[in-house]
N, C-alpha and C positions, 0 to 999 in steps of 0.2 A: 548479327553477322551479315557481311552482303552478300550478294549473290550475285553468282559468276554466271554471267548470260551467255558466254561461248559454251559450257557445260549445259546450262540449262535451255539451249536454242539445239543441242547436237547430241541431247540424252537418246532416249530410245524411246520414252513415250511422246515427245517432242515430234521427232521424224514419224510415226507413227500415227499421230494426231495427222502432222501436215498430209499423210499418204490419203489417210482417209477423206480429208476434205479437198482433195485436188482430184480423187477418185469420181468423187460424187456431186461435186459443183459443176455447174457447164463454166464453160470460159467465161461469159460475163459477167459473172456472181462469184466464182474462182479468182479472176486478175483483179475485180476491184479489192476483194477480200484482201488478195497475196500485195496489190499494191497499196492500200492499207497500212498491214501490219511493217513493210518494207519500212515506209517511211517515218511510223512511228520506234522504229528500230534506229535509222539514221539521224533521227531526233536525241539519242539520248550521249550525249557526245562526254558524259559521265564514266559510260560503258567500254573497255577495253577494247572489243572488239572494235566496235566506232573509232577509237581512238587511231586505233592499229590503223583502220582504214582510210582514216583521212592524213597522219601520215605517209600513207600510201601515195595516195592521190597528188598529196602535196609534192613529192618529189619525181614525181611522172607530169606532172600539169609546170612544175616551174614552183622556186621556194617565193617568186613574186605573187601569185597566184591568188588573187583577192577572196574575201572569204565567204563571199555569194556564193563566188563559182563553185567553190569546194566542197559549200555544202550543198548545192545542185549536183556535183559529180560523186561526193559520197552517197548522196539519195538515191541516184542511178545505180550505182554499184549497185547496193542492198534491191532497188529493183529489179536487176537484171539476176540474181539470185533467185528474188521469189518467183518470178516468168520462170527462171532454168526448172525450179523446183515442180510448180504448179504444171510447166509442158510436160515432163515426165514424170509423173505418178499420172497425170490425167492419161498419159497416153499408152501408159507403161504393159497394158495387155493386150496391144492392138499392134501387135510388130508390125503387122504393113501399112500403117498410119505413121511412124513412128519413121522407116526405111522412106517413106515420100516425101518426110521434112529433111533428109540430108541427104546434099549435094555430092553424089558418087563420081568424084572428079577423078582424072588420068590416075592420082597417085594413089589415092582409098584401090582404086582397082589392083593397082601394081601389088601395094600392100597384101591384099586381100587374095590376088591369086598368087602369088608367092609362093613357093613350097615351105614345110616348115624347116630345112633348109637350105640355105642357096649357097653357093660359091664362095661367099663372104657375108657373116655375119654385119647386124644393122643395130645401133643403137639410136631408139625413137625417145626425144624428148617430151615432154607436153606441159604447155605452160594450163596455169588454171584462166583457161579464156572462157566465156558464154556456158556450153553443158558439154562437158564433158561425158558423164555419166548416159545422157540421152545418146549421144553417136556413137559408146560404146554398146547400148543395146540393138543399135541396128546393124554396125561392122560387125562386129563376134561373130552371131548367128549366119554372118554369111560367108564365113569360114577363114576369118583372121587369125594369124597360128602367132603366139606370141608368150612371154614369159613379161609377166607382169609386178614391177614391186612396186610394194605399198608400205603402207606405217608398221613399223616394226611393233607396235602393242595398238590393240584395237579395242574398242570400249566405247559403249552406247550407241552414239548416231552412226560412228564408223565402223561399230561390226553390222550394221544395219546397209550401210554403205557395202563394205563388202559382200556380203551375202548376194547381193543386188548383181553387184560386176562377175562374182562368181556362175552367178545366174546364166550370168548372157553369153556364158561359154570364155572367159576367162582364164588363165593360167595363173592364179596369181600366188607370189611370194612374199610373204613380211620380211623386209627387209633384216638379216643379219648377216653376221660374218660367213657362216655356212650358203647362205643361200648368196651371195654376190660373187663363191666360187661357184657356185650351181650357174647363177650366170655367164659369169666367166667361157667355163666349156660350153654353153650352152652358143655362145658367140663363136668361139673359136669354132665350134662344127658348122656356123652359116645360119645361125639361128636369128630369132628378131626378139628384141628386150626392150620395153617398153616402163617409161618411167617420166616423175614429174621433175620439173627443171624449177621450179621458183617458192617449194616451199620452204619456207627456214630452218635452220639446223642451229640452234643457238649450242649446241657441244661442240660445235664444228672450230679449229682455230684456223683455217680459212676464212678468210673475206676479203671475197673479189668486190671490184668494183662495178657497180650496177646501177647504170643513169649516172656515173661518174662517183659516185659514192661510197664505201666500204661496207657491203650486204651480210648477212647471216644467211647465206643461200648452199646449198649442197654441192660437194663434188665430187658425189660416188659415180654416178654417167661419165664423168672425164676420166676417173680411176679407170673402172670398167672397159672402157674405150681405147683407154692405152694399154690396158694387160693384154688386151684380145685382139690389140690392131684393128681396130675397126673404126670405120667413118660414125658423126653423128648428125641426125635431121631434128632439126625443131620443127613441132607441130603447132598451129596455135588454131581455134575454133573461132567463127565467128558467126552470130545470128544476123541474114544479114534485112533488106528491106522484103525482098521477095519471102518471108518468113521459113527459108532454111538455112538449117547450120553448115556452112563452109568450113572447108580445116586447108587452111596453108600451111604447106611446107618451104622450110628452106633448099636449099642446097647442101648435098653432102658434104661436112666438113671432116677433115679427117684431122687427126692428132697431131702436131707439127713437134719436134723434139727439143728440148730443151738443157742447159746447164746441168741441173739437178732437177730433180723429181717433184722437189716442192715446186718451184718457179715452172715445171713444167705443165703440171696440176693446176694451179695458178694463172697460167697463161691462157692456155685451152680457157680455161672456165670462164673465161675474160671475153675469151674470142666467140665463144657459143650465146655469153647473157647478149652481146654486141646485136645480135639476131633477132632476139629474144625483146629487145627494148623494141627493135621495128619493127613486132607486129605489135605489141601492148600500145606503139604509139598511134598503132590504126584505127584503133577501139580503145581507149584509157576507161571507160569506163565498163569495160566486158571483160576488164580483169580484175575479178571474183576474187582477191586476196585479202583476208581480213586479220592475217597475223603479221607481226613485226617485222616487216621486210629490212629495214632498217634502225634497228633497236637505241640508237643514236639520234637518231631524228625526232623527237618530240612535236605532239599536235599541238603548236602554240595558241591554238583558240580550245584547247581542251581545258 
């Protein structure tokens, strides 16, 4: 039987291994390690995840895209993974080592002093850019008030994962139909609701178009957004040369009205990924996606 290396990369003894050895390695014995193992990861283009990723890449780089470059840019991926990985568990008991790698720009402040709730309700998107996980352990703790959803079943690396976000002062909800009304009000009284924008939803018979495409991408944040009349901000992260993470936002967009509900669902979704392709086109290779963004798209050198 083969074995499924997204399961077996995102088990619990897996993450658990990794904690330990990014714990206890200094950085130059850690990044060669974590750059290592990256690349023999990016090597096996056998491996689904690989696969996922380098059609990824293929369709954010161009379908001309020669196939050096791709696999230099799927290498990168997979490296910029093991960095996000290796800087947070190395760093991950040292909150104020941690708060000096990220860049506390105008918006993180706004964010951050906020009440938990203000005059109008805010839906924050967040693509999977650079770490994620790292800048939520230094925002939180400094008194980020927010309702967080996340994967509606959790199992192995991702209750490991949750535990972690829970950790850093979190609110978080597993996504279902009760808890996206818990949302809902929680917007409608001025609340702030934070969620991810690009990871796939293959149950979804939505598909917007994304890099021009027809995506399996979510569109509970646009639901959301239109129940509760509220604007939405894409967030995206990025590591930058001065070795901290940056988070860009957009501009608030609000919900614009449409026909019917589908096509207005539809449209929004359309008008927010629009954002969302210009920051991924800042950094292509600091977007960390290694599932089927486009499940049509086949990695023709796989």
């Amino acid at each position: 039987m083969a074995i499924d290396s997204r399961k077996l990369i995102n088990s619990a003894f897996s993450i658990k291994l990794a904690s330990f050895l990014c714990r206890t390695l200094p950085p130059k014995q850690g990044l060669r390690l974590a750059y290592f193992i990256a690349d023999r990861f990016a090597a096996q283009k056998q491996w689904k995840l690989v696969q996922a990723t380098r059609a990824n890449q293929r369709v954010v780089l161009g379908e001309s895209v020669d196939e050096d470059t791709l696999d230099i840019a799927v290498r990168d991926v997979f490296r910029y993974i093991a960095y996000s990985t290796y800087d947070l568990y190395h760093n991950l008991n040292n909150i104020e080592a941690i708060q000096k790698r990220v860049e506390f720009s105008s918006g993180i402040q706004y964010l951050i002093n906020r009440s938990t709730y203000a005059e109008r309700g805010l839906m924050l998107v967040a693509l999977h850019m650079s770490n994620f996980d790292f800048v939520a352990q230094a925002v939180f703790p400094k008194g980020l008030k927010a309702l967080v959803l996340t994967l509606p079943e959790l199992a192995g690396g991702y209750m490991e994962q949750f535990l972690l976000r829970q950790k850093s002062g979190m609110h978080i909800l597993p996504a279902s139909v009760s808890t996206l009304r818990q949302a809902i009000e929680h917007l409608r009284a001025g609340g702030l609701v934070i969620t991810g924008l690009d990871r796939p939803d293959e149950a979804s018979d939505y598909h917007p178009r994304f890099f021009g495409k027809p995506a399996s991408l979510p569109i509970h944040h646009i639901y959301l957004a239109i129940k509760s009349k509220v604007p939405i901000v894409v967030a995206a992260i990025f590591l930058q040369q001065d070795k901290k993470y940056h988070i860009k936002f957009s501009e608030p967009i609000e919900m614009l009205p449409y026909a019917d509900r589908r096509s207005e669902i539809l449209y929004n979704t359309e008008r927010v990924l629009q954002v969302a392709e210009s920051f991924i086109r800042l950094a292509p290779q600091q977007w960390t996606m290694t599932l089927p963004v486009w499940p049509d798209i086949k990695d023709q050198a796989a």
